[in-house]
C-alpha positions as a Markdown table, in Angstrom:
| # | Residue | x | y | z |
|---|---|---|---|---|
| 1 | Unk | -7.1 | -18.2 | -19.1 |
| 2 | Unk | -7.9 | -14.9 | -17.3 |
| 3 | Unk | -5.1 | -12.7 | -16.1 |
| 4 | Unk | -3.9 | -13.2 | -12.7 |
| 5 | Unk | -2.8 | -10.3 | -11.7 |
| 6 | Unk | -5.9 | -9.0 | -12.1 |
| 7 | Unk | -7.5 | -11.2 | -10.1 |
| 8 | Unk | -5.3 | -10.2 | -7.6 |
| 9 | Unk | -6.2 | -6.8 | -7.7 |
| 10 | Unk | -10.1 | -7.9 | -7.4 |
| 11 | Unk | -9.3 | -9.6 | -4.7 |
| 12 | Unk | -7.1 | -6.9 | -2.8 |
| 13 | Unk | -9.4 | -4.7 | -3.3 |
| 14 | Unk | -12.2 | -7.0 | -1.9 |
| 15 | Unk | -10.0 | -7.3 | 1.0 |
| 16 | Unk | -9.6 | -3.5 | 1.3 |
| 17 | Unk | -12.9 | -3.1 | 0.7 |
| 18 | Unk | -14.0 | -4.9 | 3.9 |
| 19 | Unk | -11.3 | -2.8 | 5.9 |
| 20 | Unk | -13.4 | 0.1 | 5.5 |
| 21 | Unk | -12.9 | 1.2 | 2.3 |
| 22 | Unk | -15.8 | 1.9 | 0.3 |
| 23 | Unk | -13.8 | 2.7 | -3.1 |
| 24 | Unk | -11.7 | 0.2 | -5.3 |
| 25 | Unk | -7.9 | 1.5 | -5.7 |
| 26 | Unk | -5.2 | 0.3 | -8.2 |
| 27 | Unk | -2.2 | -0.9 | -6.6 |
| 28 | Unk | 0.9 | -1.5 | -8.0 |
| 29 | Unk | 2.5 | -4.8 | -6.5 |
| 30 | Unk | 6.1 | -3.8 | -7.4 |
| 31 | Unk | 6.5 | -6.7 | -9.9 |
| 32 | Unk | 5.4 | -7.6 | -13.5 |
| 33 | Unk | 5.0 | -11.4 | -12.7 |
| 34 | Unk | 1.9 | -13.5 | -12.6 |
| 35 | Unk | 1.1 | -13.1 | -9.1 |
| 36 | Unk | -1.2 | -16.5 | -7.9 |
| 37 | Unk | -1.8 | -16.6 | -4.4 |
| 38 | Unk | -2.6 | -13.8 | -0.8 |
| 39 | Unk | -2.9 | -14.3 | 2.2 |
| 40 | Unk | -3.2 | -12.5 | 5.3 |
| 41 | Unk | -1.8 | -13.1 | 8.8 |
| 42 | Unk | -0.3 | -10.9 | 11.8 |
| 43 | Unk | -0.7 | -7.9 | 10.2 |
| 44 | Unk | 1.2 | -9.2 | 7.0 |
| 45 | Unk | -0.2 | -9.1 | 3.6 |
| 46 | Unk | 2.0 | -12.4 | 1.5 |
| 47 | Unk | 1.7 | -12.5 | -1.7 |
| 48 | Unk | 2.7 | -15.4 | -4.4 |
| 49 | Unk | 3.4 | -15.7 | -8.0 |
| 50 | Unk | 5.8 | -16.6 | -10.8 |
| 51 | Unk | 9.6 | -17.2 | -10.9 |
| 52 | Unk | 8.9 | -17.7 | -7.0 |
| 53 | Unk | 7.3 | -14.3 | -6.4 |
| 54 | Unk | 7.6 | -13.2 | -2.5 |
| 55 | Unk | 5.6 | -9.6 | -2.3 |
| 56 | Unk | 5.1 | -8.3 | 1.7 |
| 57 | Unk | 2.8 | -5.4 | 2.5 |
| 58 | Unk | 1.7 | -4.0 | 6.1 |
| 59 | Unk | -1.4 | -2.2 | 4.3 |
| 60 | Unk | -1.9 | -3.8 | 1.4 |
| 61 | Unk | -0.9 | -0.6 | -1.0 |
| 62 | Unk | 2.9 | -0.3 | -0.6 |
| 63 | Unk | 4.6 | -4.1 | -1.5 |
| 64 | Unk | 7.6 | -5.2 | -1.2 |
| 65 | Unk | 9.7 | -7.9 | -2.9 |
| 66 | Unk | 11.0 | -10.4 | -1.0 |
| 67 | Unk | 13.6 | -13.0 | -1.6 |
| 68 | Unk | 11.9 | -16.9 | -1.5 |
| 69 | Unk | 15.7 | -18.5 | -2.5 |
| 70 | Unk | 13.5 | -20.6 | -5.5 |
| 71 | Unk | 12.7 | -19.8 | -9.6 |
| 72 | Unk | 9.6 | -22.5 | -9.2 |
| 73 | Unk | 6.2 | -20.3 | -9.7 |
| 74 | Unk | 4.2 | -20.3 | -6.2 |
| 75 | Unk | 0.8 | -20.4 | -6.7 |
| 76 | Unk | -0.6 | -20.7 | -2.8 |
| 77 | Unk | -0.1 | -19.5 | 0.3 |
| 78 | Unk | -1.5 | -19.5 | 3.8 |
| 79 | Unk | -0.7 | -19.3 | 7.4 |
| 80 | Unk | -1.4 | -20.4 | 10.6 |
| 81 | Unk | 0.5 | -20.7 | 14.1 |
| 82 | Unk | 2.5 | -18.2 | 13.1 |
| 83 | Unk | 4.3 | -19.6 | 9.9 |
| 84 | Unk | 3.4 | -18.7 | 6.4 |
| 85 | Unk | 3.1 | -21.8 | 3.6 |
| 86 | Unk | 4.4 | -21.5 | 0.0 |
| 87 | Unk | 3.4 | -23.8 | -2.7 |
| 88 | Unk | 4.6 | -24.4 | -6.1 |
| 89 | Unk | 5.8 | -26.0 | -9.3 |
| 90 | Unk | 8.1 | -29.2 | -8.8 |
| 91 | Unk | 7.2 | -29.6 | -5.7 |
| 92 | Unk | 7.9 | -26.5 | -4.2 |
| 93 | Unk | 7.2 | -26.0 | -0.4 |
| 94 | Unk | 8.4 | -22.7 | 1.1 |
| 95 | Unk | 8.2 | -21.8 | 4.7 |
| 96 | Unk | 8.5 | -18.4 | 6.9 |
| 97 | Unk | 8.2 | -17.3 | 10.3 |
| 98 | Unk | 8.0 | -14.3 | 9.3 |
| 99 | Unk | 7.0 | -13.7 | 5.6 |
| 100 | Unk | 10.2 | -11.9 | 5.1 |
| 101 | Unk | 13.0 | -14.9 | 5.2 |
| 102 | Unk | 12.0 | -18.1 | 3.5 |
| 103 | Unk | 13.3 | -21.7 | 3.6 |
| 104 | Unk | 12.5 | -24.5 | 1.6 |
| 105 | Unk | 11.2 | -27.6 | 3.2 |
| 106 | Unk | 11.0 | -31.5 | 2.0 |
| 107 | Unk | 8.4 | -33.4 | 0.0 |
| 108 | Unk | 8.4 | -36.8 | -0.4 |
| 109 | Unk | 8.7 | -37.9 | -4.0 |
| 110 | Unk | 5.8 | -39.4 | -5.4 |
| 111 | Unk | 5.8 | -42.6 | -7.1 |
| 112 | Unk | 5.0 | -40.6 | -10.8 |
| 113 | Unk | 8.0 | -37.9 | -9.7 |
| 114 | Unk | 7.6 | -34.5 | -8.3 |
| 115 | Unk | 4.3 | -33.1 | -8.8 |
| 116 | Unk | 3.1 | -29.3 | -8.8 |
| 117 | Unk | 1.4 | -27.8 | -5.8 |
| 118 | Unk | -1.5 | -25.4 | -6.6 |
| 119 | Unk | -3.0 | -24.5 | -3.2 |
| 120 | Unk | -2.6 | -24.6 | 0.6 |
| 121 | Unk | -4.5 | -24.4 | 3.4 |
| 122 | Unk | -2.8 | -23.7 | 7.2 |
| 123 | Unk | -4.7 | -24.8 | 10.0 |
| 124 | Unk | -3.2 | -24.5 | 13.8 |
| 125 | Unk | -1.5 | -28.1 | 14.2 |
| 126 | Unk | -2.3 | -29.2 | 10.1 |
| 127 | Unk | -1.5 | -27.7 | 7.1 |
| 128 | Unk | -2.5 | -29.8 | 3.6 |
| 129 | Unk | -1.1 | -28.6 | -0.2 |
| 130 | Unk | -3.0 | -29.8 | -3.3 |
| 131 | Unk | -1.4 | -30.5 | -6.3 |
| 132 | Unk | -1.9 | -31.9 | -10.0 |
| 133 | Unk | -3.4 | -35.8 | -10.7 |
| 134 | Unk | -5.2 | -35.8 | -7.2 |
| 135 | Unk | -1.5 | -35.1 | -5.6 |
| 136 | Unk | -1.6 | -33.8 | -2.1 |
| 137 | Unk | 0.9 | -33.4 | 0.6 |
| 138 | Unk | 0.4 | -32.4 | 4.4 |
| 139 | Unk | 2.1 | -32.1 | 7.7 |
């Protein structure tokens, strides 16, 4: 399995790349965990990953580390109507206002047990998480 850290990096810099910049720069994210998931929404950079991961950046070259008050790995995020989505391990749903301050919100068990949750999509009014065995959740 490839690295995905680097694949963050690929990505980031596709991202800056479309800003206007016409050269690839490594970033260091200010951790050494697995980082899975980016998104970006009013003028936030979120990032996602292991041991539940919370990186912020305004620019997407200086990242901070933010507290998510979970250990699960996160391996998605999204946003929409202003409110960033966290997805992870055991079930693991995250939510922000802000992408700063995060608080942990509900699933309903499954009848096999909690399940892991690999990727989110926000929409304005819907947001749906997909997860492990054909699993998904959604509000």
């Amino acid at each position: 399995m490839s690295n995905p850290a680097r694949w963050f990096f690929v990505f980031l810099c596709s991202t800056l790349a479309t800003m206007g910049q016409s050269t690839w720069t490594s970033v260091s994210s200010s951790t050494n965990k697995n980082l899975w998931g980016v998104t970006w929404a009013d003028g936030l950079f979120v990032a996602v990953g292991d041991e539940g991961t919370v990186l912020t950046s305004s620019d997407g070259r200086e990242w901070t580390q933010r507290p998510s008050g979970t250990t699960e790995t996160l391996r998605g995020v999204s946003s929409a109507d202003r409110r960033f989505v966290a997805v992870g391990t055991n079930a693991t749903i995250l939510l922000s206002s802000d992408g700063f301050s995060w608080r942990k919100a509900e699933m309903a068990e499954t009848a096999t047990g909690p399940t892991d949750l690999n990727a989110v999509l926000a929409l304005p009014g819907k947001t749906v998480a997909l997860g492990d065995n054909g699993t998904y959740a959604y509000e």
